[in-house]
N, C-alpha and C positions, 0 to 999 in steps of 0.2 A: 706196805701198810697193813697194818689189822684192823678189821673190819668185822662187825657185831653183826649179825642178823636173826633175827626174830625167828623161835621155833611155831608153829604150825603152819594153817592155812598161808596167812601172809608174811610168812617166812619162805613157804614154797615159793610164791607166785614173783616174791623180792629176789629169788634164785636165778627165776627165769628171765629176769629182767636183763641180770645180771652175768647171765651165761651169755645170753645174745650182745648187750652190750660190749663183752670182752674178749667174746670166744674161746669162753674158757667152758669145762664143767663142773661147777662144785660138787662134790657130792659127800656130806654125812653119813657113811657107812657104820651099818649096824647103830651102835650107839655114843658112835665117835661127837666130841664136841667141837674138833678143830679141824680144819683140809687147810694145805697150803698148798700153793702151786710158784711157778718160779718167782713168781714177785711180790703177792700177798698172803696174808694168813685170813683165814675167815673164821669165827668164832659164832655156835649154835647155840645160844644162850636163851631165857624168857623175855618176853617182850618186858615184863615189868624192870628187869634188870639193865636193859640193853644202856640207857642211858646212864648209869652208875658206870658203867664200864668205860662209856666213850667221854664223863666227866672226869673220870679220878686217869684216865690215861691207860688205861688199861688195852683200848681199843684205841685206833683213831676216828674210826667212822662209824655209824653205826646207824640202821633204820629202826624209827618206833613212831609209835603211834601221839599223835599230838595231848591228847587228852594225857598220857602215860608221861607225856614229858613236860606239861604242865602240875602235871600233881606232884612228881618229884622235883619242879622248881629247881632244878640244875642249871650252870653257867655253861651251856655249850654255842655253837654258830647251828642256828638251822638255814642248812645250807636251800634244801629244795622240798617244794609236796610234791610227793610222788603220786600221787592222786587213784592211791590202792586202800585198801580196807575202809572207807568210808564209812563215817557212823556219826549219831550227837550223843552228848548227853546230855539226859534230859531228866523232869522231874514226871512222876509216874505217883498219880491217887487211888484210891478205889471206886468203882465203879459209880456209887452213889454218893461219893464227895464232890464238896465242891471248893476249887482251888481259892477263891478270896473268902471262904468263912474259915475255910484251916491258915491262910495268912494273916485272919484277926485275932489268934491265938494269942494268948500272953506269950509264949514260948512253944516253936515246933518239934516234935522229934523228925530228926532225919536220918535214914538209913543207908549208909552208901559207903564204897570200899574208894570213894575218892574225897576225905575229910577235907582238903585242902580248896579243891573247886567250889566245894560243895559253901565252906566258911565265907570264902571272897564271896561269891554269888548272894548269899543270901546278906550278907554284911553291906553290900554295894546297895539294896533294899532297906536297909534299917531294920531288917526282921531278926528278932531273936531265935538262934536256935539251938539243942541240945544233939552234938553228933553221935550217931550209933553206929560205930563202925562194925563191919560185917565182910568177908571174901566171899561169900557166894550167898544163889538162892535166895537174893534180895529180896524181891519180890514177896518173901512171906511176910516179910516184917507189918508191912500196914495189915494185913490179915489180915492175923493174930494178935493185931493190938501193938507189937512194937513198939512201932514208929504212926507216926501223920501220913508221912510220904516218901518217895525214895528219891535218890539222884542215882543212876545208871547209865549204863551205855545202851544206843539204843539202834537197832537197825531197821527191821522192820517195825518194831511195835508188835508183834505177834505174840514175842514173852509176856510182855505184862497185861495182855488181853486175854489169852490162855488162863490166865493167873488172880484173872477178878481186876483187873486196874488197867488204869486209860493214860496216857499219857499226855502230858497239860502245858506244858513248856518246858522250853527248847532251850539248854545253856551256852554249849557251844557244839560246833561241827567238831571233828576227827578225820583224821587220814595219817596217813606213813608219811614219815617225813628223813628227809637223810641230812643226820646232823655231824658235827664235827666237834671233835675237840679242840678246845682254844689254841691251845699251844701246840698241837699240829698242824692248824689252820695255817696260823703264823709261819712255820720253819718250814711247810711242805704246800703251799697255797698254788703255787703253778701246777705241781700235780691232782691236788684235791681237785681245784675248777676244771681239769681236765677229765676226772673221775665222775666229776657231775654235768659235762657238757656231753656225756656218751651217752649216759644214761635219761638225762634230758631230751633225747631225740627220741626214744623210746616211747614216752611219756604220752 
């Protein structure tokens, strides 16, 4: 099987999970993107990607972050939460706003690198909003005038308090999740469940 795994932080820690469950050692030397060992390939790709890879079959498994495979809206099986990288996202004002006078707005700007969460959510509200999409440094946007407000990922709250803004509601949780490709599920399912009842015990 090929198998996607997220490069940083929780890419390491999905290694480790994953060396103990198999007793194997992956290792990414130097600036390698692929290790294979007798029976799978593992593939060091970006978390944003990972799910492109294990939808279009490129992979067959692959870990990513819930949020990251909600916003690309792909057709894969989420097989487990692996209950790592934990995070929300959430909607983030400036310090002296207040969240239901910017939601009586005729129309909000909103600032966020996930347009898609961000459209349902406020859509599921009846609120009009104008999206501003942005990859990093979100946070400036209500400043400087931007935007109204942001939608981000949030862990502690410590970024957007640092940064002049509070963070006011909560959209949804995150975490790692180990998904599958359809039609690998399908043709390889006695091994996949068994790939995920190893790594289940870990959990």
């Amino acid at each position: 099987m090929t198998i996607a795994v997220p490069k940083g932080r929780l890419g390491d820690d999905i290694l480790d999970i994953l060396n103990e469950a198999f007793g194997i050692k992956v290792e990414f030397k130097e600036r390698k993107l692929i290790f294979k060992d007798k029976e799978n390939t593992f593939l060091k790709v970006r978390n944003a990607d990972v799910a492109t890879y294990v939808n279009k079959g490129s992979a067959d498994i692959g870990i990513v972050g819930l949020d990251v495979l909600t916003e690309k809206d792909v057709d894969v099986v989420k097989l487990l939460d692996l209950q790592r990288g934990k995070c929300k996202i959430s909607i983030g004002i400036k310090q002296e706003d207040n969240l239901q006078s910017l939601y009586a707005k005729p129309e909000l700007k909103v600032a966020t690198k996930m347009p898609l969460i961000a459209k349902r959510f406020f859509s599921s509200k009846s609120i009009p909003i104008e999206i501003i999409k942005l990859n990093g440094s979100i946070e400036l946007a209500p400043i400087l005038g931007l935007s109204d407000l942001i939608v981000d990922l949030v862990d502690t709250g410590n970024t957007m308090k640092e940064n002049g803004l509070k963070v006011v509601e909560d959209i949804m949780d995150s975490s790692a999740y180990l998904i599958v490709n359809n039609n690998s599920y399908y043709k390889n399912k006695k091994e996949i469940l068994s790939f995920r009842n190893k790594i289940s015990k870990l959990i």
